[in-house]
N, C-alpha and C positions, 0 to 999 in steps of 0.2 A: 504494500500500500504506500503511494507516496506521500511523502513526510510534508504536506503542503504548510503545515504550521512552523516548521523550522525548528523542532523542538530537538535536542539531543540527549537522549537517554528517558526514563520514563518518568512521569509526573505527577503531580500530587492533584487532583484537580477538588476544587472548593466549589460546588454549585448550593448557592443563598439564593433563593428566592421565596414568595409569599406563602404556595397553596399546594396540597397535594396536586397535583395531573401539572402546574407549571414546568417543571422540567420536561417531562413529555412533549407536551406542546409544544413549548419554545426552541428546543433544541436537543426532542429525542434521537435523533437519526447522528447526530454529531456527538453525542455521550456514547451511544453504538460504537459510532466509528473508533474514538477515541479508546475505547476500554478494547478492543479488539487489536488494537495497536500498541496495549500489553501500560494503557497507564491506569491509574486507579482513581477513581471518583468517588465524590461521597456528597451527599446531598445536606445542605442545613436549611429549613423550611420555616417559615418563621411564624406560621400558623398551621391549623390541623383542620383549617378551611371547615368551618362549622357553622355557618351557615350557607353551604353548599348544597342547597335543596328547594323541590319547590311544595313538597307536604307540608301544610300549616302545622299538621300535629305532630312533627317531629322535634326534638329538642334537640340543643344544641351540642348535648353528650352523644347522645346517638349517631350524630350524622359524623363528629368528629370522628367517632371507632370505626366506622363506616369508612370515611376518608382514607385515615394512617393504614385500614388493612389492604384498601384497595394501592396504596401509595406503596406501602412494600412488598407487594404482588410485583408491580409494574418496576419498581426496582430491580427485584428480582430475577426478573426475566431480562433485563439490561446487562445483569452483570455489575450491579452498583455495590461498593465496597459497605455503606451505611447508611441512613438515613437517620437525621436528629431534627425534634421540635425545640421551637423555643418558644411554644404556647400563648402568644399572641392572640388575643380574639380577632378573627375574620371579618377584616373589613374597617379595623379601627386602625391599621398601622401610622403612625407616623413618625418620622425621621426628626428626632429632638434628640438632645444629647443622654438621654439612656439610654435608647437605642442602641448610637454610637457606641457605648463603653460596652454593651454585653455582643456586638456584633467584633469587635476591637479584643474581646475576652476570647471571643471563639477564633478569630484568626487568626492571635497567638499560642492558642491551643492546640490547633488543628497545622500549621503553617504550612498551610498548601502555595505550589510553585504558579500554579492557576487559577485564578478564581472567577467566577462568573456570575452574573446577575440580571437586570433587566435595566435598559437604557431607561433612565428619568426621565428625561427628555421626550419622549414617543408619548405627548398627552393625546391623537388625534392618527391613531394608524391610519383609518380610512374616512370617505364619508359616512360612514355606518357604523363605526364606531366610536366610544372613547374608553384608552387604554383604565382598565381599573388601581383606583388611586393606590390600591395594595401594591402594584405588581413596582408603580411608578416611585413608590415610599421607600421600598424595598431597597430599589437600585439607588438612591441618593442615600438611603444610610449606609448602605454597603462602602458604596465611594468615597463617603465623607470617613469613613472608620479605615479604609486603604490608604489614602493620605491626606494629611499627614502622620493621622495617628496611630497605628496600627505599629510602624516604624520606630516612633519615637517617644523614648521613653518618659519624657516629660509631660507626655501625655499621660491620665488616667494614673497617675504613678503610684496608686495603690496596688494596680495589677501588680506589679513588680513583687509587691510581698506575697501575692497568692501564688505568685510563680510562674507568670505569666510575662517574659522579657519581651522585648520588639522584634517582630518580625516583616519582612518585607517580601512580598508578592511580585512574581515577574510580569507575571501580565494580566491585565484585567478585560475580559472578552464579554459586550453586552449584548444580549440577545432582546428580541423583540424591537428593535430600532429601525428606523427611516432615513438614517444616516449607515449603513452596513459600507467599511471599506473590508472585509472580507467575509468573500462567499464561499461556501464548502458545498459542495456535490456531495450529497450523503444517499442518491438515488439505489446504492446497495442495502441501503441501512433502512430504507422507508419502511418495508414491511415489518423489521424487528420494533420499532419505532411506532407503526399501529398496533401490533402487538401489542404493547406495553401499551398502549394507548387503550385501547379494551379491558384490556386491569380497571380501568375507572366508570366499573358500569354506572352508577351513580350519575355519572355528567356526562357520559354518550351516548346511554342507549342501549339501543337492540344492533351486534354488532356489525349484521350484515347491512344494515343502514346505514350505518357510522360508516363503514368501507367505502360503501356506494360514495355518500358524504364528503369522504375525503377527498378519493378519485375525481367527484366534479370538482373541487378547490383546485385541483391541480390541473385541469380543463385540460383531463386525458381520455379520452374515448376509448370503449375498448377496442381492445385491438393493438393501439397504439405503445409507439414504448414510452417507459416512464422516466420523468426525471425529477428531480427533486433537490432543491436546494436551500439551507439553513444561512440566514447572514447575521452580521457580526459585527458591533462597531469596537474594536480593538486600539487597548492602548499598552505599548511596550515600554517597561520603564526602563529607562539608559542606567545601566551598570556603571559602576562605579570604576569598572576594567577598562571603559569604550572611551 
């Protein structure tokens, strides 16, 4: 498989985002790729997406165990090294500095060489939609907790006595964005990618629908071959070697 990302040797990868099935969507077919080219990923979720339903009489417990079991299904069948919550309620996130400090906790903990998130920036994908403020909240505390602080120890410098020292990330890769300077061809990975996407019968359905579903997004007729493309808006931080 060629090495389109430039990476050399294998990688730590950090995917933070809001809601169970986010990963999936946004950039299952490239967690595919990526674990399959021997790196390791792990998910931190920053909700267990509980109100993810449209039953009036379901409670907010329910839907959650519902969420987390279908979430590590769908991992599962990826090839994901872990999945962690950080119990957030669904739908209330916002990027204030507590956030910051336990997002900052976890990526000195975990200190992965890649981390990924969701572009802030992307309030207005299409005319028909608007990005959910979770996904948008998500990616600006992530970014705000990569730099400067995540690095520097002056920050948060309580972490320091939990054991928690600075750590610095190579590169920060957002997915769902309108700004993507890099596109990956993951058309091998699509179906592993629905796959795991059917883990989440809850938010897609009956699966032969959902298939059908996707197939027209991808305005592929049968018959036709398929392609499939994940983008990226990517920032590489300059080493301190360059």
């Amino acid at each position: 498989m060629e090495n389109i990302e430039g990476w050399v040797g294998s990688k730590e990868i950090l995917v933070i985002l809001a809601h169970p099935d986010d990963p999936e969507f946004f950039l299952g077919g490239t967690i595919a790729r990526w674990i399959k080219a021997g790196h390791q990923v792990r998910y931190l979720l920053l909700t267990k997406g509980d109100k993810g339903a449209k039953e009036i009489n379901l409670d907010f417990e329910t839907i959650a165990k519902t969420r987390i079991t279908e979430q590590e299904d769908a991992a599962r069948s990826l090839g994901v090294k872990s999945v962690e919550y950080l119990d957030y309620e669904d739908g209330y996130i916002y990027p204030d500095l507590s956030l910051r400090k336990v997002i900052v906790r976890e990526i000195r903990k975990l200190q992965p060489d890649i981390l990924v998130t969701c572009d802030p920036t992307n309030i207005f994908p299409s005319e028909r939609y608007i990005n959910h403020p979770d996904h948008r909240y998500t990616g600006q505390a992530v970014i705000d907790a990569v730099f400067p602080a995540a690095g520097n120890h002056f920050f948060f410098p309580e972490l320091l006595s939990e054991g928690y020292t600075p750590h610095e990330v190579e590169e920060v890769w957002m997915s769902l964005t309108i700004q993507p300077d890099h596109v990956i061809d993951v058309t091998e990975f699509w179906q592993a990618r629905l796959d795991a996407l059917k883990k989440h019968a809850s938010q897609v359905g009956e699966p032969q629908a959902f298939e059908k579903y996707m197939l027209a997004r991808l305005g592929t007729a049968e018959g036709e071959p398929l392609k499939y493309e994940e983008k990226f808006r990517v920032i590489k931080f300059r080493r301190k070697t360059e």
